[in-house]
LUMKE-843382 format. One record per residue (C-alpha): x, y, z; residue in one letter. Coordinates in Angstrom, 2 decimals, decimal comma. Layout:
# LUMKE-843382
PT        xx        yy        zz   rest
PT         X         Y         Z      A
...
//
This chain:
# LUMKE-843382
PT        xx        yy        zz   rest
PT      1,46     26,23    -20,23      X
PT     -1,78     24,37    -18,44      X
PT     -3,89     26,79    -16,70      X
PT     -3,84     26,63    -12,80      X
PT     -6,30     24,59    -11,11      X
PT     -7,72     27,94     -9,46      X
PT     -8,03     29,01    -13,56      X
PT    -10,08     26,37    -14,58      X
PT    -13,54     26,31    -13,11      X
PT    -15,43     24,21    -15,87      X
PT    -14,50     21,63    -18,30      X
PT    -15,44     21,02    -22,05      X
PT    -16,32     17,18    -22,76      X
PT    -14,15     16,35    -25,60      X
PT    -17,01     14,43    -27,03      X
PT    -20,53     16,12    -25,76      X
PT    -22,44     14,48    -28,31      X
PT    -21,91     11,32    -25,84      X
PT    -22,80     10,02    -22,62      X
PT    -26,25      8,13    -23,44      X
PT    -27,75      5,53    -20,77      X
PT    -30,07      3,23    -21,89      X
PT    -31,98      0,81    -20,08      X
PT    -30,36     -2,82    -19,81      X
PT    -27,04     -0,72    -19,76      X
PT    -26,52     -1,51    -16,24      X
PT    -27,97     -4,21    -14,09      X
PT    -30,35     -2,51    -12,15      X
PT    -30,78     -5,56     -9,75      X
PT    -26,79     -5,63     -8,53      X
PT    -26,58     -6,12     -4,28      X
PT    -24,17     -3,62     -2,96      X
PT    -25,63     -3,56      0,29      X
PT    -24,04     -7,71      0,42      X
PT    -20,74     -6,49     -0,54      X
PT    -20,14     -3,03      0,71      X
PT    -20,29     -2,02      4,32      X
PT    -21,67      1,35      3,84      X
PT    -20,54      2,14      7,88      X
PT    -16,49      1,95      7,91      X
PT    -15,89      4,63      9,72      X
PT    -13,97      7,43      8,74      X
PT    -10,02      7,55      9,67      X
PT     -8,89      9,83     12,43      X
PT     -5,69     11,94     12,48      X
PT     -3,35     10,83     14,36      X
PT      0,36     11,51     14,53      X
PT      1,10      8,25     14,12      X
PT     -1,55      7,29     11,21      X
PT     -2,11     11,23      9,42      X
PT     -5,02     11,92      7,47      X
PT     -5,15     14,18      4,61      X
PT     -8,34     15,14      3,37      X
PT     -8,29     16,55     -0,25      X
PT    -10,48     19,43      0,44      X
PT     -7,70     20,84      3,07      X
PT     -5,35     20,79     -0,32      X
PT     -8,32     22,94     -2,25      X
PT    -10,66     20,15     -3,81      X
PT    -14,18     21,28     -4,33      X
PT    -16,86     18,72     -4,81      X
PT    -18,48     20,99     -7,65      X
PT    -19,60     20,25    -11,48      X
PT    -17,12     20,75    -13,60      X
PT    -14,61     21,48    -11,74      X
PT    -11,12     20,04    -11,72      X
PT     -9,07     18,81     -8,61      X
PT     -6,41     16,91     -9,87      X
PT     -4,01     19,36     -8,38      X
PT     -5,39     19,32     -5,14      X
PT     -5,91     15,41     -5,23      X
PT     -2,13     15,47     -6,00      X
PT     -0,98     17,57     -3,11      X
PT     -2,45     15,41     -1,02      X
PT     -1,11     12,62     -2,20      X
PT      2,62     14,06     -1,83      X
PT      1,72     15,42      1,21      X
PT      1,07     11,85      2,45      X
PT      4,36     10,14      0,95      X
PT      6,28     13,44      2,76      X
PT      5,00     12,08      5,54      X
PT      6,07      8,37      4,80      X
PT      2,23      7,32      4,68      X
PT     -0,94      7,65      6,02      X
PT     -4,33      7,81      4,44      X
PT     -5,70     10,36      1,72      X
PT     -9,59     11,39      2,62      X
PT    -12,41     11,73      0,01      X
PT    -15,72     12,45      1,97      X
PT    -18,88     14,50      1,02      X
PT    -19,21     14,60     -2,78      X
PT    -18,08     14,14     -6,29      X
PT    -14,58     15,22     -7,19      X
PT    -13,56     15,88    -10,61      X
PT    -10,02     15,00    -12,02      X
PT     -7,72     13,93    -14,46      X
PT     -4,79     11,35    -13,65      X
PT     -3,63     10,94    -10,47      X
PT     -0,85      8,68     -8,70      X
PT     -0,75      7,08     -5,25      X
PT      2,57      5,88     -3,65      X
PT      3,56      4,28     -0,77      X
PT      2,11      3,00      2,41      X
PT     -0,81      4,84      1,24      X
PT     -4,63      4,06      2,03      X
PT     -6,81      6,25     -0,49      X
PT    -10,48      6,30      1,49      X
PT    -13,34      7,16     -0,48      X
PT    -16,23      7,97      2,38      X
PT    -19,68      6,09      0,72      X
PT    -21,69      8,59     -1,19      X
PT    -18,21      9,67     -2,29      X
PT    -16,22      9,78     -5,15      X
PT    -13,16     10,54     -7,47      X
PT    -14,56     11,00    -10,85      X
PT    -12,61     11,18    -14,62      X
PT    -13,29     13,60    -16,21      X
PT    -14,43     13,33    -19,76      X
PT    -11,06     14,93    -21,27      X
PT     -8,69     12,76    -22,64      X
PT     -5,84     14,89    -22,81      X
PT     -5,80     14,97    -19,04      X
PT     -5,61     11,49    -18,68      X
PT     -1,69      9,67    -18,53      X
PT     -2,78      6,29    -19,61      X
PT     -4,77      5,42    -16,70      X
PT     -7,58      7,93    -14,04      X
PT     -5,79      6,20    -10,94      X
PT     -2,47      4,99    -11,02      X
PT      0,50      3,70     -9,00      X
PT      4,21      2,25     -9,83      X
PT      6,63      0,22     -7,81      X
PT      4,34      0,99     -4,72      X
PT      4,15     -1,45     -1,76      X
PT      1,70     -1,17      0,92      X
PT     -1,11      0,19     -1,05      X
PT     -4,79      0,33      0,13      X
PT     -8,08      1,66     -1,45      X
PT    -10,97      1,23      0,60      X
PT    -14,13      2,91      2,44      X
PT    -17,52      2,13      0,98      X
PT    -17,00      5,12     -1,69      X
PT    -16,22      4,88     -5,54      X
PT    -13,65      5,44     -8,19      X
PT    -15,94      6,41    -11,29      X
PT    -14,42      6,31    -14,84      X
PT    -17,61      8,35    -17,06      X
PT    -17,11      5,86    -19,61      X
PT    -19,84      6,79    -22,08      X
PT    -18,00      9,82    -22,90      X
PT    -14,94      8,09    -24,55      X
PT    -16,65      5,97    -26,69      X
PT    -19,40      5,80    -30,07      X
PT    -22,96      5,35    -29,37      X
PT    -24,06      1,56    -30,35      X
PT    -25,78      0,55    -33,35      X
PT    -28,69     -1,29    -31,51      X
PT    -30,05     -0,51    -28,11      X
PT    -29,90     -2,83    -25,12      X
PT    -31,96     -6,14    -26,29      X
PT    -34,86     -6,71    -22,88      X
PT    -36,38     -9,64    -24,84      X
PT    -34,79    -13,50    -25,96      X
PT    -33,53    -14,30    -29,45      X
PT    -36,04    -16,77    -31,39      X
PT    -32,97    -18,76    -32,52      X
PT    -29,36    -19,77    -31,31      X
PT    -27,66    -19,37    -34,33      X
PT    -23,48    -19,20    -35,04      X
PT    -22,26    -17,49    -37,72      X
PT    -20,09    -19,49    -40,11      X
PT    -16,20    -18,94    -39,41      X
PT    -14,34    -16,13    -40,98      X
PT    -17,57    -14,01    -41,03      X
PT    -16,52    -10,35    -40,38      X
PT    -18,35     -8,07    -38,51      X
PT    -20,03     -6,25    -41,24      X
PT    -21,54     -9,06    -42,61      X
PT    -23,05    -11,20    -39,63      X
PT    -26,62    -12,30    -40,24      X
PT    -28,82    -10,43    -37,77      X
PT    -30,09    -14,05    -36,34      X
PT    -26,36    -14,66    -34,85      X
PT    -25,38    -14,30    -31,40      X
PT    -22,49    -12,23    -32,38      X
PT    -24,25     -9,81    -33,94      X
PT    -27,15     -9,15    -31,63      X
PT    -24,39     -8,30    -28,58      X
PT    -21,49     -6,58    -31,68      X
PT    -23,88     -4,13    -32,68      X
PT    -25,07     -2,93    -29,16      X
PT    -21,42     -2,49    -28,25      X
PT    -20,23      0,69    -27,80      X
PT    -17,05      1,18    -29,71      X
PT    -13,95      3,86    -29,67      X
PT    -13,23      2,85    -32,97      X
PT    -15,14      3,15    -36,46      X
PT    -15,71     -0,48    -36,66      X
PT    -18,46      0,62    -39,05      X
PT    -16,15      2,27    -41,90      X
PT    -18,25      5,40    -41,67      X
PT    -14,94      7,89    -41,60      X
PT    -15,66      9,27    -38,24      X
PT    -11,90      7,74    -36,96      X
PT    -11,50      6,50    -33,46      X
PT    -11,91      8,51    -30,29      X
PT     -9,09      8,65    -27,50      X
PT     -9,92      7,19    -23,94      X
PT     -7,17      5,92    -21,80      X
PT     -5,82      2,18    -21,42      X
PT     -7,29      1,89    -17,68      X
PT     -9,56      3,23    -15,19      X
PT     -6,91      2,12    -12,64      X
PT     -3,57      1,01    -13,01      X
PT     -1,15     -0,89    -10,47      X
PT      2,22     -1,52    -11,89      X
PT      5,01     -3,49    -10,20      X
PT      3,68     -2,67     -6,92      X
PT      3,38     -4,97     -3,85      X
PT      1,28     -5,85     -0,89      X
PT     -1,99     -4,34     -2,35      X
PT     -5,33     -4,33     -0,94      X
PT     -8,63     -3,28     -2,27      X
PT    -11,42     -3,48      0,00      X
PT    -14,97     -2,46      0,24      X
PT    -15,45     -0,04     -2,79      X
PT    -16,96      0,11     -5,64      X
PT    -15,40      0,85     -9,52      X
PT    -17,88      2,35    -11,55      X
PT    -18,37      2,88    -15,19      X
PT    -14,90      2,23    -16,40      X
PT    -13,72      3,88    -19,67      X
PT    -11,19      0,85    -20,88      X
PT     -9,82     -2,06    -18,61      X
PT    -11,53     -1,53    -14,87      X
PT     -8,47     -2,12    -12,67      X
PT     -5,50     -3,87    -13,60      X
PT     -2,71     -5,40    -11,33      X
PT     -0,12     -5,52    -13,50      X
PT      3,33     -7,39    -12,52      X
PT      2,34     -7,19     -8,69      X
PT      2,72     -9,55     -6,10      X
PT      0,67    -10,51     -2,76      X
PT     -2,41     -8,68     -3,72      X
PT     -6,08     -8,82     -1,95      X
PT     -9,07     -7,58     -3,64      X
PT    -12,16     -8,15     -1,58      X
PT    -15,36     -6,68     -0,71      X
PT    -15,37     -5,34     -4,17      X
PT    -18,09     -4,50     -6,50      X
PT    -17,54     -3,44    -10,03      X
PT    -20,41     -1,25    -11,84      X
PT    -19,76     -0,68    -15,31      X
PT    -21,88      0,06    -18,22      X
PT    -22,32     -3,48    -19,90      X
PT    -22,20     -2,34    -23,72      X
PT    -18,82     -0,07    -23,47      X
PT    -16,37     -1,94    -25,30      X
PT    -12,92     -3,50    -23,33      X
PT    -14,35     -2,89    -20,18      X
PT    -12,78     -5,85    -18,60      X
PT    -13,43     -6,18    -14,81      X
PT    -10,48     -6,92    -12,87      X
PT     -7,36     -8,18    -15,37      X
PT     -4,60    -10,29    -13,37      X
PT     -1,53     -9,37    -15,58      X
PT      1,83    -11,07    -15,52      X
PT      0,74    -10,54    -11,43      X
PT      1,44    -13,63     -8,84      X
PT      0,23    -14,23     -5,16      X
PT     -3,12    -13,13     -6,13      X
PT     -6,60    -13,70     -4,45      X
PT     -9,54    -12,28     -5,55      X
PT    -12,60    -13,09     -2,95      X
PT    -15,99    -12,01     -2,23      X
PT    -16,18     -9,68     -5,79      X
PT    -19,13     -8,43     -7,58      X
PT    -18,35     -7,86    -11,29      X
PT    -20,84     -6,07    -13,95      X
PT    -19,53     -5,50    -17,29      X
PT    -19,33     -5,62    -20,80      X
PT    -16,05     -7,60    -21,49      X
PT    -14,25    -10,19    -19,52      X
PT    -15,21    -10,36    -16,20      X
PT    -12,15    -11,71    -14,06      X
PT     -8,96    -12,51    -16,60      X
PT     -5,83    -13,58    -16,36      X
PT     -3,34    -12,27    -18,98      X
PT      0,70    -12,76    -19,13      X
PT      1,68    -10,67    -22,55      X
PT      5,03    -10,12    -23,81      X
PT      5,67     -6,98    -21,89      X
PT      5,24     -8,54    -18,39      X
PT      8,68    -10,36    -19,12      X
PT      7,99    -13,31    -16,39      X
PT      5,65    -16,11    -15,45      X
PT      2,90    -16,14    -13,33      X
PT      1,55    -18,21    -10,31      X
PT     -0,78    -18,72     -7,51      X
PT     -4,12    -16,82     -8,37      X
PT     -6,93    -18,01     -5,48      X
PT    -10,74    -16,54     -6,80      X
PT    -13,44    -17,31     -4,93      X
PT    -17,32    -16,61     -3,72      X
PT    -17,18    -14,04     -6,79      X
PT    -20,40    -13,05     -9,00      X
PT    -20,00    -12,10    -12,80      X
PT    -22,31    -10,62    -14,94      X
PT    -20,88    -10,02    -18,52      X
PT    -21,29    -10,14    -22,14      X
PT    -18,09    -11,51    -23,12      X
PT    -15,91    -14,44    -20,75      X
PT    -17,14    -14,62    -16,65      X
PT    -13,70    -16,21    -16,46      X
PT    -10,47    -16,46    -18,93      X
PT     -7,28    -17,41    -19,17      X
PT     -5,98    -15,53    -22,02      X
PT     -6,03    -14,11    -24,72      X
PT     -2,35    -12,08    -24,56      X
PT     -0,28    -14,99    -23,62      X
PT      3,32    -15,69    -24,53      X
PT      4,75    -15,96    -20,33      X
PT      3,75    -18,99    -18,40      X
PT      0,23    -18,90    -16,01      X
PT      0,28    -22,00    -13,27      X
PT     -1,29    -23,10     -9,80      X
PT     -4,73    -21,21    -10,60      X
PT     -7,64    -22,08     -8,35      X
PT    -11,02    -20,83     -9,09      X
PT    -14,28    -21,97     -7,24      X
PT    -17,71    -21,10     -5,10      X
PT    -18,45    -18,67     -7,98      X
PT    -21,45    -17,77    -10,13      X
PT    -21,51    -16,55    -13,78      X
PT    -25,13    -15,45    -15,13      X
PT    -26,59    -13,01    -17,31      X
PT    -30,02    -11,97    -15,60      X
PT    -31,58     -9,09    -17,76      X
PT    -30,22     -8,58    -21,60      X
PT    -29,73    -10,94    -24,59      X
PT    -27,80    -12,75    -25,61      X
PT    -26,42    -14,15    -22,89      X
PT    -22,66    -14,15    -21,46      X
PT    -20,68    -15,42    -24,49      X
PT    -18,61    -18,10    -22,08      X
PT    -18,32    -18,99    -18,94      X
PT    -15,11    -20,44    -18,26      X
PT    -12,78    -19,75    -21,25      X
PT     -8,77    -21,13    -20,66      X
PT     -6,42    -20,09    -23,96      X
PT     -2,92    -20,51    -24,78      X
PT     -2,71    -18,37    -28,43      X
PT      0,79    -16,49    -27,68      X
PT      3,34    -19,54    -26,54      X
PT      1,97    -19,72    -23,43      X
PT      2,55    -23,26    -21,19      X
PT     -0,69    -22,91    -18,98      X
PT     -1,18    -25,79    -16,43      X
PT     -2,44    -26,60    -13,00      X
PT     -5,94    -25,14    -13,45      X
PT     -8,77    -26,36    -11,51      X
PT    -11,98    -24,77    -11,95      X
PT    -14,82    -26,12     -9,54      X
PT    -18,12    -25,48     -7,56      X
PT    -19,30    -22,96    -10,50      X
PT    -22,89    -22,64    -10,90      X
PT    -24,02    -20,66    -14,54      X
PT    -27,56    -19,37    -16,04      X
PT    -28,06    -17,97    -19,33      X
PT    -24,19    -18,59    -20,33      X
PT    -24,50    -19,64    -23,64      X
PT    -20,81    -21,80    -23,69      X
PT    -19,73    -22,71    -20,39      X
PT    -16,22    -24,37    -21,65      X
PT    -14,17    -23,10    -24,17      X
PT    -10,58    -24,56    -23,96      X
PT     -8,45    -23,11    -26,86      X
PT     -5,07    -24,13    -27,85      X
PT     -3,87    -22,32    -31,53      X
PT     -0,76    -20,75    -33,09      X
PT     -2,02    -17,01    -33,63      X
PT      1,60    -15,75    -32,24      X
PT      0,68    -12,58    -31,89      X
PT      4,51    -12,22    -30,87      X
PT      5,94    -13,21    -34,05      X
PT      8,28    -15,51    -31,93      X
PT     10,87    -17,45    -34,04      X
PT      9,85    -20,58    -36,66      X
PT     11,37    -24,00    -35,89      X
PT     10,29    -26,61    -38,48      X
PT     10,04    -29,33    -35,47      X
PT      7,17    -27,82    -33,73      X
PT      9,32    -26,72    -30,35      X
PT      9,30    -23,22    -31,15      X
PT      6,54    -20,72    -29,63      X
PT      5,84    -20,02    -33,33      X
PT      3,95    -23,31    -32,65      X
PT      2,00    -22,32    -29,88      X
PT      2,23    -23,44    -26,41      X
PT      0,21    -25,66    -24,33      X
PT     -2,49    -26,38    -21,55      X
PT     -2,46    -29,83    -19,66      X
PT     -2,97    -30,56    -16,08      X
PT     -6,63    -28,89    -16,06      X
PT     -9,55    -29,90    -13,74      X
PT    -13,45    -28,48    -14,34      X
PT    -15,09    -30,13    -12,04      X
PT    -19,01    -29,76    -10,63      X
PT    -20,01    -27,33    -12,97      X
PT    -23,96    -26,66    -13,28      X
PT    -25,01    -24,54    -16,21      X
PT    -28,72    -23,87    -17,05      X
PT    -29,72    -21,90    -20,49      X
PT    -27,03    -23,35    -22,50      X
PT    -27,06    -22,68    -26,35      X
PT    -23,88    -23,94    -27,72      X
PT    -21,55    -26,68    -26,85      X
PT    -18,46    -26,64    -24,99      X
PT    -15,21    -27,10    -27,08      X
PT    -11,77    -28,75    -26,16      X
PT     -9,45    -28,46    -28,57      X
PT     -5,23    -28,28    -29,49      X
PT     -4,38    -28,42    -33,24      X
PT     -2,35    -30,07    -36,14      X
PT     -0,47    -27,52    -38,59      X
PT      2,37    -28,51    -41,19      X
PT      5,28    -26,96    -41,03      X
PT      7,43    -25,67    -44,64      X
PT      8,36    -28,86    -45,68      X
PT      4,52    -30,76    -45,45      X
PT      5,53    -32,30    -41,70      X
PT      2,62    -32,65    -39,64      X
PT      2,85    -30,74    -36,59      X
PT      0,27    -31,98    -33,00      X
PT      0,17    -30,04    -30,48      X
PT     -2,73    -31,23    -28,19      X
PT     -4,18    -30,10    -24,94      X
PT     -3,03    -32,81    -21,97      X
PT     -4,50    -34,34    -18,88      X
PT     -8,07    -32,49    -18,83      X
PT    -10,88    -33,71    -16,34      X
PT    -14,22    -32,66    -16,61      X
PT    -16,36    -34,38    -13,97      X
PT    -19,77    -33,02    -12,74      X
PT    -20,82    -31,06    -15,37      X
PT    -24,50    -30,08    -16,05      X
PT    -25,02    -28,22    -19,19      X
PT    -28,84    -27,51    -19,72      X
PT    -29,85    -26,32    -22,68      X
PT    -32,24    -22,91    -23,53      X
PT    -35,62    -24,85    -24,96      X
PT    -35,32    -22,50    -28,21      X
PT    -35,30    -23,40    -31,66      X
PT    -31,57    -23,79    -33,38      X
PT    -30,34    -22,72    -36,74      X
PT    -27,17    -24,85    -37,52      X
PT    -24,58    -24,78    -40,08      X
PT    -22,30    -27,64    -39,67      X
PT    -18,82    -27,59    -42,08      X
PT    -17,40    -30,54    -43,20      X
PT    -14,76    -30,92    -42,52      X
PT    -14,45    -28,51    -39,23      X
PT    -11,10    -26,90    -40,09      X
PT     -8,58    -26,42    -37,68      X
PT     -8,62    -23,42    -35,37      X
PT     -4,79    -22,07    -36,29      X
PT     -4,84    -18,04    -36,25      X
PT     -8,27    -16,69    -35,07      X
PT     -8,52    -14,74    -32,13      X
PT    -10,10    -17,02    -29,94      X
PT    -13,61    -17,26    -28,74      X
PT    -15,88    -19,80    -29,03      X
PT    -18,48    -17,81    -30,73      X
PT    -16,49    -17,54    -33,95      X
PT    -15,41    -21,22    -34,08      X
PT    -18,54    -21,90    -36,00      X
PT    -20,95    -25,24    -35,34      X
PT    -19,23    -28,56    -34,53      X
PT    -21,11    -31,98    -34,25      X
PT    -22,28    -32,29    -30,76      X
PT    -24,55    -30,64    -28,66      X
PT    -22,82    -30,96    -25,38      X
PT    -18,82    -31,60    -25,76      X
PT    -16,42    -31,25    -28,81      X
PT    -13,21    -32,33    -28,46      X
PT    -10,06    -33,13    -30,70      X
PT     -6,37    -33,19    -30,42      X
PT     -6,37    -34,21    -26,63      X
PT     -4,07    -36,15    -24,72      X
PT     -5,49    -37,79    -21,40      X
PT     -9,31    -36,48    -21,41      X
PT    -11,31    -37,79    -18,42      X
PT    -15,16    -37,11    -18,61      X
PT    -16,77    -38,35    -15,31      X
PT    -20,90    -37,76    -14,52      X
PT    -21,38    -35,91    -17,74      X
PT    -24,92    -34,76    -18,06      X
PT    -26,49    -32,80    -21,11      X
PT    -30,00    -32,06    -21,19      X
PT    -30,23    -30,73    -25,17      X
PT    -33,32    -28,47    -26,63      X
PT    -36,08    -30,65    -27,47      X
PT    -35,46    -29,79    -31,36      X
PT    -31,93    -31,45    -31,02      X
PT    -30,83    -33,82    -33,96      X
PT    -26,62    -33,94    -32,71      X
PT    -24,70    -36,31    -30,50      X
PT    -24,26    -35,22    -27,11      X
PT    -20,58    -35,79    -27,25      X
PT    -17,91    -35,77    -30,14      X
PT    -14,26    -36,84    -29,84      X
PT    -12,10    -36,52    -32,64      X
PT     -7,97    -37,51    -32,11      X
PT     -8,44    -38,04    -28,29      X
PT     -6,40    -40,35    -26,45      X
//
């Protein structure tokens, strides 16, 4: 049997060999102050609206202590009472999983927090979690803090402060272990820090949980003015919920800790997303619709957001077999200020799963030191294993994206080109299979290049792009310096304008199979 909360005073990290910060880790530079009112004021008790503050229920804002218990009485307490607000104020409070319910506003006071702690076993797939809730709230100028150095490997490489002297892309089907040291992909692979042993050195993989905070099925959620801090796996995803708010938000995570995406839309509808402030090392704001979601997906508003990452700023994709539709992103800004490389994309849209994604538009986006900012990515990886049909109509045969607008787009320190792409296959019997991307407008787009020097590698001929998991930084080098497109149906480009480096010797734009 568990010891007692009152038994257990002080915790042993289940990996104390970890929890290394280096600098470039974290962007030093990030404006709470813009995004978090550090004054909301602290929620009375009333009969009417009750308060209950987790130190009434025995929590103790001391190291190494434990107050998941005492978190959790609280939190019953509060459904008991058919809602009201749980109270974090004055410290740092230790704990493993814990679940909210309904009509429940969890307020973190600022220079207060619930913090994981660093033992796996205490963790139920997720630190903060909620299912089939409605009326949720998380708010008050505090954080939710997910130690995330201790559930993962220390990187190879430390945090890079100073610029590649080359843009350089691996050639396709290069594994990890073998990159060149002058590619992108391995200057940001190595300083990633893993939970598996990606380096075949026998050490086997550690065990963190699947997300710093979890939201499944629930409805009418807001979260408001707080901050999610150095999350352990996915930051906070909204999984199958509908009419959600997440504003006023900052995310703070350690930029080299691996699947640290920021805030992950999943199989979720009625979404908006405005006014966020996302640091981290994997994709900054994403929209999935996997398999287990079991329905489609619709009417995701983002706006006046800020991403900082090493991976995608913004991404359809990659788990995507349900359908994603009526997505509106714009007044944002994607940038990489302080490490190197830069952000691997900037807008990245993928069908790879059977996925029909349409009605995207994409606008008033301004990007710095983004190396692609448009990677649009239709293949057949089927991660589903969804049934063959030798006609092509199957999801075997991947799905499709049409009806997409990108449109006054302004990217400065550009090293690679943008790519637009479907794909031909043949089925069992040698039949030529199309399945292009439809009805794509790019108009107002800027891409400025980095003034470095180049090292390119150009295949001929570029194979298609059938299986991979996509991302643009293992497509290889393509033909143009600016846009690369093939296997498109209905591609308008309107005030295109790409300013290459000076060393430069490819067409600005390539179209191969576009009608």
């Amino acid at each position: 049997m568990d010891k007692t909360q009152n038994e257990i005073q002080f915790e042993t990290p289940t990996y104390p060999e970890l929890g290394n910060v280096y600098k470039g880790d974290y962007y030093e530079g990030l404006p709470f102050e813009k995004y978090i009112d550090f004054k909301q004021p602290i929620p009375q008790h009333t009969p009417e609206k009750p308060v209950f503050d987790i130190r009434d229920f025995g929590a103790v804002a001391q190291e190494g202590r434990l107050n998941t218990e005492a978190f959790q009485a609280a939190a019953d307490a509060c459904r008991r009472a058919g809602g009201g607000t749980i109270l974090v104020r004055e410290g740092i409070f230790l704990m493993g999983t814990v679940y909210l319910y309904d009509n429940t506003t969890l307020h973190i006071a600022p220079g207060a927090a619930i913090a994981a702690t660093r033992e796996n076993a205490r963790m139920d797939r997720a630190f903060l979690r909620a299912e089939g809730a409605s009326g949720l709230v998380i708010t008050g100028g505090g954080k939710v803090c997910g130690n995330g150095e201790y559930y993962v490997y220390e990187p190879k490489l430390k945090p890079r402060m100073e610029p590649l002297p080359y843009s350089h892309l691996a050639p396709r089907g290069t594994i990890d272990l073998e990159l060149p040291e002058t590619a992108l992909r391995y200057n940001y692979r190595r300083r990633i820090r893993f939970s598996e042993d990606k380096y075949l050195e026998g050490i086997g993989p550690t065990s963190r949980p699947d997300y710093m905070v979890w939201f499944n099925g629930c409805r009418n959620v807001r979260i408001e003015n707080v901050i999610f801090e150095d999350a352990m796996n996915w930051t906070l995803n909204l999984f199958c919920c509908d009419d959600v708010l997440v504003k006023d938000f900052v995310i703070n995570n350690n930029r080299h800790v691996a699947n640290t995406d920021g805030i992950d839309v999943t199989g979720s509808s009625h979404v908006e997303l405005d006014h966020c402030f996302v640091s981290t090392a994997d994709d900054g704001i994403v929209l999935k619709n996997p398999q287990e979601t079991g329905r489609d997906m619709e009417d995701i508003y983002i706006h006046n957001c800020h991403v900082i990452t090493v991976m995608n700023a913004f991404k359809i994709g990659t788990e995507t077999k349900y359908n994603i539709s009526n997505v509106l992103v714009e007044n944002c800004c994607f940038f990489m200020p302080d490490i190197y490389p830069g952000s691997t994309s900037g807008i990245s849209i993928e069908s790879a799963d059977g996925s029909r994604i349409s009605d995207i538009t994409v606008r008033n986006i301004t990007m710095d030191r983004v190396l692609c900012p448009l990677f649009l990515c239709l293949n057949m990886r089927n991660q589903y294993k969804s049934g063959y049909t030798p006609d092509g109509s199957g999801r075997y045969w991947g799905g499709m994206i049409e009806d997409v607008t990108i449109e006054n787009i302004n990217a400065t320190g550009v090293e690679v080109p943008s790519l637009i792409f479907g794909f031909e296959a043949r089925n069992e019997e040698g039949k030529n299979i199309r399945k292009a991307v439809k009805n794509i407008k790019v108009k107002l787009f800027k891409a400025v290049y980095c003034d470095n020097e180049e090292m390119l590698d150009i295949p001929h001929p570029i194979e298609e792009y059938l299986y991979q998991y996509p991302e643009n930084n293992t497509f290889g080098d393509v033909d143009a310096c600016g846009i690369w497109a093939r296997h498109v149906d209905g591609l308008e480009l309107e005030q295109v304008e790409i300013i290459p480096r000076s060393c430069n010797t490819r067409d600005k734009i390539r179209l191969y199979d576009v009608k």
